[in-house]
C-alpha positions as CSV (number, residue, x, y, z in Angstrom):
1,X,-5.8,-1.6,-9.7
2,X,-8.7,0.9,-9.5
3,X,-8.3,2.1,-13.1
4,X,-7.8,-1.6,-14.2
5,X,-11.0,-2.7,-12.2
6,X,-13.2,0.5,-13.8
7,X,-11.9,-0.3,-17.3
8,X,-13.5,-4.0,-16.8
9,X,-16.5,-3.4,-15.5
10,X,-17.0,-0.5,-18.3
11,X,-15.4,-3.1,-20.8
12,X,-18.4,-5.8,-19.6
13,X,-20.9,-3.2,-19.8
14,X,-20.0,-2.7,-23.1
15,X,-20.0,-6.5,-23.9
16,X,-23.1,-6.7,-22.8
17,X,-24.9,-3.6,-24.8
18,X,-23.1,-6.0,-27.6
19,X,-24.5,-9.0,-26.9
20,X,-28.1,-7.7,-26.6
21,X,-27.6,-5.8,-29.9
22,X,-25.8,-8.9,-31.4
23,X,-28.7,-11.5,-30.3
24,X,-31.4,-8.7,-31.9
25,X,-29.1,-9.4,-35.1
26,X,-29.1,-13.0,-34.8
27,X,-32.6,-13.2,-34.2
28,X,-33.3,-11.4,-37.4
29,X,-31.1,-12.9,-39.6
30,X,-32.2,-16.2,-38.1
31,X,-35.9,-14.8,-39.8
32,X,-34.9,-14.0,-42.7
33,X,-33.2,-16.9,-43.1
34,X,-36.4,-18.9,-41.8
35,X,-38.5,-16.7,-44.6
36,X,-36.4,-17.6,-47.3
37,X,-36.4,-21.4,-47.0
38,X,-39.7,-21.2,-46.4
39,X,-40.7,-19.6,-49.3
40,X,-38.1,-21.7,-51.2
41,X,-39.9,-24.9,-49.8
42,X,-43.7,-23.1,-50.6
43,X,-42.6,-22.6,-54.0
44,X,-41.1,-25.9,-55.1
45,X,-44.6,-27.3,-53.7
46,X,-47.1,-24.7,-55.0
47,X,-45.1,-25.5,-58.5
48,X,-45.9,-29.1,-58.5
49,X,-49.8,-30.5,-59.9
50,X,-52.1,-30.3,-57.5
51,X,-52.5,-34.0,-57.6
52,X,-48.9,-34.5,-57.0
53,X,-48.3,-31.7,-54.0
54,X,-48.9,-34.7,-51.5
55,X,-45.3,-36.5,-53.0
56,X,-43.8,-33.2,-53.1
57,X,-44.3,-32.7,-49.8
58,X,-42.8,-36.0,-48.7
59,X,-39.9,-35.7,-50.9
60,X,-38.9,-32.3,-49.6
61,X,-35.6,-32.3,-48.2
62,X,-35.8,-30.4,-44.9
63,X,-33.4,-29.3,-42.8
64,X,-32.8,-31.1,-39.3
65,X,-35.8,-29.7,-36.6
66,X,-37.7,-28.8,-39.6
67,X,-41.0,-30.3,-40.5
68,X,-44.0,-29.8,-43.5
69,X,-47.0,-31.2,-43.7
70,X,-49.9,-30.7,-46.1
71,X,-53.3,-29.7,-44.6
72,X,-56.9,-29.3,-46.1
73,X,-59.4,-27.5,-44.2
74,X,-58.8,-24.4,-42.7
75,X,-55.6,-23.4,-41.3
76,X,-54.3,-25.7,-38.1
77,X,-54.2,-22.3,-36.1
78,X,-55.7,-23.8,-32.3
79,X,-52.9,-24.1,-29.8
80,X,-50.7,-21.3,-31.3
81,X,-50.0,-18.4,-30.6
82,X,-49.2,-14.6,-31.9
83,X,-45.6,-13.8,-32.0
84,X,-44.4,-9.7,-31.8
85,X,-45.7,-8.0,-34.7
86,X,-42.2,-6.9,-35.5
87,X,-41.2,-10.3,-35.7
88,X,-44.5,-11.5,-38.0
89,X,-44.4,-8.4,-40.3
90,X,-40.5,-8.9,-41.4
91,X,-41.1,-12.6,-41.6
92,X,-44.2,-12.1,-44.0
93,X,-42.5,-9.0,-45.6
94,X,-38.8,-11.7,-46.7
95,X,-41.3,-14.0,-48.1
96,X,-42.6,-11.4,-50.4
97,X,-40.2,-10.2,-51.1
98,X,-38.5,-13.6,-52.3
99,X,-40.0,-13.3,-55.7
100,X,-43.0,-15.8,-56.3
101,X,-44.8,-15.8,-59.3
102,X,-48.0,-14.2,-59.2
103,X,-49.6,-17.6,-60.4
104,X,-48.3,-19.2,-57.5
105,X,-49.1,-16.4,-55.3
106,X,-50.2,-17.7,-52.0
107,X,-53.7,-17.0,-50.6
108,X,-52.7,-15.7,-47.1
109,X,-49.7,-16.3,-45.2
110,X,-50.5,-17.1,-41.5
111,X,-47.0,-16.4,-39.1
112,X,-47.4,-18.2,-35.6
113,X,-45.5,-19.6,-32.8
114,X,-46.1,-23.0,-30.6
115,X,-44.6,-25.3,-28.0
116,X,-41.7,-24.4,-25.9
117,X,-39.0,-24.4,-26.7
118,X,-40.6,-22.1,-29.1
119,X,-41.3,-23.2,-32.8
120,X,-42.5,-20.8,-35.8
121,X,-45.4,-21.9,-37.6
122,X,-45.6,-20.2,-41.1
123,X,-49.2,-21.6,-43.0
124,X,-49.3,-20.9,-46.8
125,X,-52.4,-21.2,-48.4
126,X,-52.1,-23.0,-51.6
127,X,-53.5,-21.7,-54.8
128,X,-55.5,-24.4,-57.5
129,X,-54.6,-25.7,-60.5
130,X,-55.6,-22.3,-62.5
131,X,-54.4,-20.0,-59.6
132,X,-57.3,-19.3,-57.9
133,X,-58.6,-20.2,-54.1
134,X,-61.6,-21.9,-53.0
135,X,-64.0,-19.4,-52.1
136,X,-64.8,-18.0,-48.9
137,X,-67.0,-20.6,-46.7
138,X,-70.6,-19.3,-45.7
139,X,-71.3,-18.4,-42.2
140,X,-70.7,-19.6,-39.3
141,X,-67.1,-20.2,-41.0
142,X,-65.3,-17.3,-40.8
143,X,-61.9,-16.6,-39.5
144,X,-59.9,-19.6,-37.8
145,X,-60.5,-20.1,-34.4
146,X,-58.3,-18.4,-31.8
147,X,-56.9,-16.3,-34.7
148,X,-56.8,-12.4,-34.6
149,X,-54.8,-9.5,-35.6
150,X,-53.8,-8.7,-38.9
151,X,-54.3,-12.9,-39.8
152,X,-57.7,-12.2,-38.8
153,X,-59.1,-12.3,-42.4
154,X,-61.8,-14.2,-44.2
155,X,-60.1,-17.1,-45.0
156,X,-61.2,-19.8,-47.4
157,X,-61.3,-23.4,-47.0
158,X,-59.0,-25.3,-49.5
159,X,-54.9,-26.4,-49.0
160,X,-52.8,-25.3,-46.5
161,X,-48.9,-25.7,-46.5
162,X,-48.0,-25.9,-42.7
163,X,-44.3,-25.4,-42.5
164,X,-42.6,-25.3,-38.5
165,X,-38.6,-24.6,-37.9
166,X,-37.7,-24.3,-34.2
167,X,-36.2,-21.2,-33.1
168,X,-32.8,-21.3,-32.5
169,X,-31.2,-19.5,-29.4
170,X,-28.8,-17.5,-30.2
171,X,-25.5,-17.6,-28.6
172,X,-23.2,-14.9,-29.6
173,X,-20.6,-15.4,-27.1
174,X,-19.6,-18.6,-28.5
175,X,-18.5,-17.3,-31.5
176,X,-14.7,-17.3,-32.1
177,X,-14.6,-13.3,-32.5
178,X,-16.3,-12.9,-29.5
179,X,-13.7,-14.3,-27.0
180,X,-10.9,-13.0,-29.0
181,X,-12.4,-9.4,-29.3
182,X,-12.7,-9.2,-25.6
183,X,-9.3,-10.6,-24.8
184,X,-7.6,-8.2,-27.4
185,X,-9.2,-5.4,-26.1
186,X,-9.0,-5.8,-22.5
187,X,-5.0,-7.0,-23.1
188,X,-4.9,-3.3,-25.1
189,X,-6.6,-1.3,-22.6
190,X,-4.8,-3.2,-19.4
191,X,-1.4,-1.9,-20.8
192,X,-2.4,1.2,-22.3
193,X,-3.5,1.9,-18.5
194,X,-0.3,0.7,-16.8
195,X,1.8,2.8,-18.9
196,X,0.0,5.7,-18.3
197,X,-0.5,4.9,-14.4
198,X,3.3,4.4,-14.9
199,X,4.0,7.3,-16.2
200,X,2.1,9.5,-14.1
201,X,3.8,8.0,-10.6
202,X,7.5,8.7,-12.4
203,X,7.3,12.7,-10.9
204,X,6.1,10.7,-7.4
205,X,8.8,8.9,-7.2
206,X,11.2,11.3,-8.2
207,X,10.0,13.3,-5.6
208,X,9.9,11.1,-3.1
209,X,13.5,9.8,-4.0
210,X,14.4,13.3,-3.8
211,X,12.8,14.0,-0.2
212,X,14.4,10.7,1.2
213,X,17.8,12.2,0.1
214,X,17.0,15.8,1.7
215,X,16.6,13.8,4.7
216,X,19.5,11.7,4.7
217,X,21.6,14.7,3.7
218,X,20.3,17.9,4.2
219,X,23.5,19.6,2.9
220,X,24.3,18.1,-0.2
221,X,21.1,17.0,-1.8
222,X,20.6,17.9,-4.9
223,X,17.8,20.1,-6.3
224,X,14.7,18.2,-7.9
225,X,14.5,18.9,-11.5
226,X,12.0,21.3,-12.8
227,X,10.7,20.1,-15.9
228,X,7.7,18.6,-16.9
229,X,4.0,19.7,-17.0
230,X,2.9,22.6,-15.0
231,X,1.6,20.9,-12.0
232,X,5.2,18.7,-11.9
233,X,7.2,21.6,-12.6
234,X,5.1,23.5,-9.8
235,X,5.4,20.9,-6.8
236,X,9.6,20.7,-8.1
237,X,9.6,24.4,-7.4
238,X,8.3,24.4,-3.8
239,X,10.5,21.3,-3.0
240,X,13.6,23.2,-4.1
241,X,12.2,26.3,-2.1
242,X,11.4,24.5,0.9
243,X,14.9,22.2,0.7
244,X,16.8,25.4,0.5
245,X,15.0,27.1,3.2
246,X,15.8,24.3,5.3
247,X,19.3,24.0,4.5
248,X,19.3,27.5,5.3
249,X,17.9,27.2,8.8
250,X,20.5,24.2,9.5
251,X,23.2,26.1,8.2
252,X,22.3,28.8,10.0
253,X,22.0,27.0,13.4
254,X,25.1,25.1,12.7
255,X,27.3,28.1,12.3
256,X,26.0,29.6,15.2
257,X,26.7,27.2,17.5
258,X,30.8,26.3,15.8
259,X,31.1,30.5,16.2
260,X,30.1,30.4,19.8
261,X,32.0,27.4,20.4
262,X,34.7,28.5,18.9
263,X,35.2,32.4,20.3
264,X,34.4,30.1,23.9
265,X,37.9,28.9,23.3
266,X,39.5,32.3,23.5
267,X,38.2,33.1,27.6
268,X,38.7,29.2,28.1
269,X,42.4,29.4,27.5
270,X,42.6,32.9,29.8
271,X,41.1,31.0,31.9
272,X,43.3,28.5,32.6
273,X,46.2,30.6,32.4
274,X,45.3,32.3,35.3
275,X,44.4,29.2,37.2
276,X,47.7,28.6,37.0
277,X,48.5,31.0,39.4
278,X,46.0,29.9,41.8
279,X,47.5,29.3,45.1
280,X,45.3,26.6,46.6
281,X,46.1,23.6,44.5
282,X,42.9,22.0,45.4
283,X,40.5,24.4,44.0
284,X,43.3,24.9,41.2
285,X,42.5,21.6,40.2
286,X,38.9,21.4,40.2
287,X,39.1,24.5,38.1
288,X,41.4,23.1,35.4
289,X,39.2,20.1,34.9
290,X,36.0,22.1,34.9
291,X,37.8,24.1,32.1
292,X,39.4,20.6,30.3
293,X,35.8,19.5,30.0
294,X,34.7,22.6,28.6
295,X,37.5,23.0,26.2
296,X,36.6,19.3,25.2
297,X,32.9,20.4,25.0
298,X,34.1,23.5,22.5
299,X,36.1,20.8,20.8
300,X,33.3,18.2,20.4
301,X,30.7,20.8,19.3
302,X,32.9,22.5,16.4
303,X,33.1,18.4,15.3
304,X,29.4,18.2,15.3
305,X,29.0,21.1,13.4
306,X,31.7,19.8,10.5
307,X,29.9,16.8,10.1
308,X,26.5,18.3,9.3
309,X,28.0,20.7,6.3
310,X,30.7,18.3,5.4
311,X,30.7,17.9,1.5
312,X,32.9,14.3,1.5
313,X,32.0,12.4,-1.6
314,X,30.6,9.0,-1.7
315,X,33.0,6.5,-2.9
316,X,33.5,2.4,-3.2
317,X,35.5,1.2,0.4
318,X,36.3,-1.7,1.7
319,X,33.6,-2.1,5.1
320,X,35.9,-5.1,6.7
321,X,39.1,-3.7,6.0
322,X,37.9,0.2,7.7
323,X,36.9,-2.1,10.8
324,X,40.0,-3.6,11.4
325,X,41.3,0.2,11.2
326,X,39.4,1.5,13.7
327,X,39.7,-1.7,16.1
328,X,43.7,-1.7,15.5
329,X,43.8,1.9,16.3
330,X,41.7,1.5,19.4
331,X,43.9,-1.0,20.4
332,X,46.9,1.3,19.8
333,X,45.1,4.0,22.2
334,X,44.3,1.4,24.7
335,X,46.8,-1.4,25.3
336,X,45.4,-2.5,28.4
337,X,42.2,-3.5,26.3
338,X,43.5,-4.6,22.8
339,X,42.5,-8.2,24.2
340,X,38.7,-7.1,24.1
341,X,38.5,-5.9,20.5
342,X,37.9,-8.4,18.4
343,X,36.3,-8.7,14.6
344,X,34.0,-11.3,13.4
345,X,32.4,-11.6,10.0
346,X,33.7,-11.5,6.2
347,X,37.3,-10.7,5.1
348,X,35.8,-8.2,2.5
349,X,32.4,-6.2,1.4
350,X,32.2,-3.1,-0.3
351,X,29.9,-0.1,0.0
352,X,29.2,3.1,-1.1
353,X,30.3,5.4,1.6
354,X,31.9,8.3,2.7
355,X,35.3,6.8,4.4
356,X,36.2,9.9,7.2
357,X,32.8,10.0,8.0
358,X,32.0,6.7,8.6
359,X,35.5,6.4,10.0
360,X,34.6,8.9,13.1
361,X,30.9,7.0,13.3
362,X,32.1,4.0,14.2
363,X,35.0,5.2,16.3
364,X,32.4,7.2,18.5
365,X,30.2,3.6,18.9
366,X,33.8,1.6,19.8
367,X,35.1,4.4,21.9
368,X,31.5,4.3,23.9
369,X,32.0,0.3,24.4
370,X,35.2,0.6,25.2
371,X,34.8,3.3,27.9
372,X,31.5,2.1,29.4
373,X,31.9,-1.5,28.6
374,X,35.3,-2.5,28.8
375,X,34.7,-4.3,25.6
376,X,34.0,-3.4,21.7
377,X,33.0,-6.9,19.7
378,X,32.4,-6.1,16.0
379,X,30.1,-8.6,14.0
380,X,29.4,-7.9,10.7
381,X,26.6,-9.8,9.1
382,X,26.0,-10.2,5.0
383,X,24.0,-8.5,3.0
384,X,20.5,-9.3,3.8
385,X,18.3,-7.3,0.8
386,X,21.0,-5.0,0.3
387,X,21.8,-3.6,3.7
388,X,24.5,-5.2,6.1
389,X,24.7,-4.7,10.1
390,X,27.4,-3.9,12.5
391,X,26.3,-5.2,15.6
392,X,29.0,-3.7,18.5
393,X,28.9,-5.3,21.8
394,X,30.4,-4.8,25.1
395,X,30.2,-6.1,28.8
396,X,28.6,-3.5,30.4
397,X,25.6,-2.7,32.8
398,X,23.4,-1.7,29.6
399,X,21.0,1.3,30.2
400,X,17.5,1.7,30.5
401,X,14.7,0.9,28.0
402,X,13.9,4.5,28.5
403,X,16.7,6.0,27.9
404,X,17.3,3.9,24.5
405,X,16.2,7.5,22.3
406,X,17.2,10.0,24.7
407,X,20.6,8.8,25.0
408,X,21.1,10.3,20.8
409,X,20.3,14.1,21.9
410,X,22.8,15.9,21.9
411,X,24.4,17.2,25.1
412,X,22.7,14.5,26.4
413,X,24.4,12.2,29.3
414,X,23.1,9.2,31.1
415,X,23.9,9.9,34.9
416,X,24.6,5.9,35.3
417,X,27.5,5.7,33.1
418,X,29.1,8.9,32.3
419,X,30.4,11.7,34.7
420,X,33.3,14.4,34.7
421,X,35.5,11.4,35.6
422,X,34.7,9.4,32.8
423,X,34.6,12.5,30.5
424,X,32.3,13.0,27.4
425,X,29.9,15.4,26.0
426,X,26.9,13.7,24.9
427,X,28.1,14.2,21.3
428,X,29.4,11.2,20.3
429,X,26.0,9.1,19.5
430,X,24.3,12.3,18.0
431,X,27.3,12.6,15.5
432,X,27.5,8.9,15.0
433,X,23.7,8.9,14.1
434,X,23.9,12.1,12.2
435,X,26.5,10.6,9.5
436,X,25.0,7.2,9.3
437,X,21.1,8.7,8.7
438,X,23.2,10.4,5.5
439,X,24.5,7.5,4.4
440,X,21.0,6.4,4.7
441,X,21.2,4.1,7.8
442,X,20.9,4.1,11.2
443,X,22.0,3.2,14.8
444,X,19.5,1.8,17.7
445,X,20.7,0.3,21.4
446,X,19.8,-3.1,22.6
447,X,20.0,-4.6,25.7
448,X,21.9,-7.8,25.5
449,X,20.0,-10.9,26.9
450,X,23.7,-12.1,28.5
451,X,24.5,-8.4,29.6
452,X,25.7,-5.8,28.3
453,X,25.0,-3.0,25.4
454,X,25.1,-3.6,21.5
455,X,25.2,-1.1,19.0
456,X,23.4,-2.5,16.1
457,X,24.0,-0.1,12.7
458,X,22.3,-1.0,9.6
459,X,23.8,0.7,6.4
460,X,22.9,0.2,2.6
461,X,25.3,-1.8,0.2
């Protein structure tokens, strides 16, 4: 919009040098033109018997505006006025230059202007039967009154031809080519912009195509092509290095913590071997559960670090149909509770999608409603532009507004709802987050207005 707003104001500035120029054109063709029919007009009249110059001059066919009259005297100068010598020297010069006879050569050619709007006044003094002018009158005549400049010459008395055309005003922009000119060119210049504005956003939003990928899916995001001018081929460069460096860093991280969690599992399992022979079954107890959850812990955190590097490929699946799965295994796993798992929405929508990882998302979410809320309700809405949501409801207490983003961290547990009796790691939300951000959604908690907690994921078509 900026470049298309410069290019018109340039493109009106230009229009307007062209208008000035093109009125300075009209203007003097407009005096030549007046020169010639003037001189036309002077020498049909100057032609004709001095006796018979009166008829001539009524039987001239004038153009409309136009007027001629014949004067004797001296010239009918008073209430005129001098017009640019520019003007008066190229009108005097195209009469001239016509081509009158010398015989009918006129004695003095007076160029003025009158009245407003403003009417040229061309005076042509006419020449006698033999070609000759009266003489010049004796003192005190002289020059005509109010007359100066280079008209300000003796000038005799005898026949004057007054001819008066009004000046027309030019209007340039009303000429056919005008409009069309400017519409062509601003049409040519409006696209010739947008395809190049077009073409220079292209390595944009590549790039920013191929940053939204990175951080959907760090681990298998494809390099940005390098190719392309310097400058594109320079930004594609650093991307790639910096994408690698942080696939590097997560890779390292996650491999860190799946070897530590999984050498933990080694002492674990000595561990509870020689629990076993604990004699106070109490405290034998305590210390097998301590050890379960950390065994479960190991278990959950060698998961985690699967689903970040996993390298599943996206494929076509059926959304509904991997629903019912999960909900029919959950009711396998939990007879006591298959009456609260239900499905609500359509019988079939497909999506791109990787199917184990989506599969172990939304069995975290359902296995979280089930075991804090006694309940999982799946609704799943239609596309609404081209993203569907998986709202997953249960009935119970709900957690705090607060606790909404914290409850995602990993290792993370909410005191109110989850305990070494109830189990968990605080893993199941990060992962569940984790594999739906690389499918390029997302997961957020509400608060139910009727009680209880919904799970509402959003995730492209």
């Amino acid at each position: 919009m900026i470049l298309l707003a410069g290019f018109a104001c340039v493109q009106l500035l230009g229009l307007v040098i062209q208008t000035f120029n093109q009125i300075q054109l009209e203007r003097i063709d407009d005096q030549r033109v007046l020169a010639t029919r003037a001189a036309i007009i002077y020498r049909h009249i100057a032609l004709a018997k001095p006796e018979d110059r009166a008829a001539a001059v009524a039987r001239e066919p004038l153009p409309h505006g136009d007027a001629l009259a014949l004067v004797y005297g001296i010239p009918p100068v008073l209430g005129t006025k001098d017009i640019p010598a520019a003007a008066r020297q190229f009108i005097r010069a195209s009469i001239f230059s016509y081509g009158i006879p010398p015989a009918i050569r006129p004695h003095g050619v007076i160029v003025r202007a009158a009245g407003n709007p403003v009417t040229y006044i061309i005076i042509f003094g006419l020449p006698d039967a033999r070609g000759n002018a009266l003489p010049p009158p004796p003192p005190p005549f002289g020059p005509p009154p109010g007359l100066n400049g280079p008209d300000a010459i003796p000038t005799p008395i005898g026949y004057w031809l007054v001819f008066t055309s009004p000046v027309q005003k030019p209007e340039p922009w009303r000429s056919p080519g005008f409009a069309t000119a400017f519409i062509v060119m601003t049409v040519l210049g409006a696209l010739m912009i947008s395809w190049a504005v077009r073409q220079l956003l292209i390595p944009v939003r590549t790039l920013a195509e191929a940053a939204e990928r990175l951080g959907r899916d760090v681990a298998n995001a494809p390099d940005l092509p390098e190719r392309g001018p310097i400058e594109i081929v320079t930004a594609a460069a650093a991307f790639n290095t910096m994408a690698r460096r942080i696939r590097r860093f997560v890779e390292d991280r996650t491999f860190l913590l799946s070897a530590i969690s999984h050498d933990l599992r080694t002492p674990i399992t000595r561990l509870k071997l020689r629990a076993e022979y604990m004699e106070d079954d109490e405290q034998r107890q305590k210390m097998l559960a301590d050890l379960d959850e950390m065994e479960a812990m190991v278990a959950d955190t060698l998961a985690f670090g699967r689903d970040i590097t996993t390298s599943e490929p996206m494929t076509r699946l059926d959304l509904p149909v991997l629903l019912q799965t999960i909900l029919d295994e959950a009711a396998d796993g939990n007879a006591a509770q298959s009456n609260a798992l239900t499905y609500v929405g359509p019988e079939h929508l497909t999506i791109n999608g990787r199917a184990l990882g989506l599969k172990r998302a939304l069995t975290n979410l359902v296995g979280n409603a089930l075991k804090y809320g006694d309940a999982a309700f799946i609704t799943l809405s239609t596309p609404d532009r081209q993203t569907v949501h998986i709202d997953i409801d249960d009935h119970g207490p709900g957690i705090k507004a607060a606790d909404m983003d914290t409850a995602f961290e990993p290792f993370r547990r909410l005191e109110t709802s989850r305990n070494r009796e109830t189990g968990g790691s605080g893993l199941g939300l990060p992962i569940a987050r984790n594999i739906l951000r690389a499918h390029g959604g997302d997961v957020m908690l509400i608060n139910r207005e009727q009680g209880g907690l919904r799970a509402r994921v959003t995730l492209p078509v």
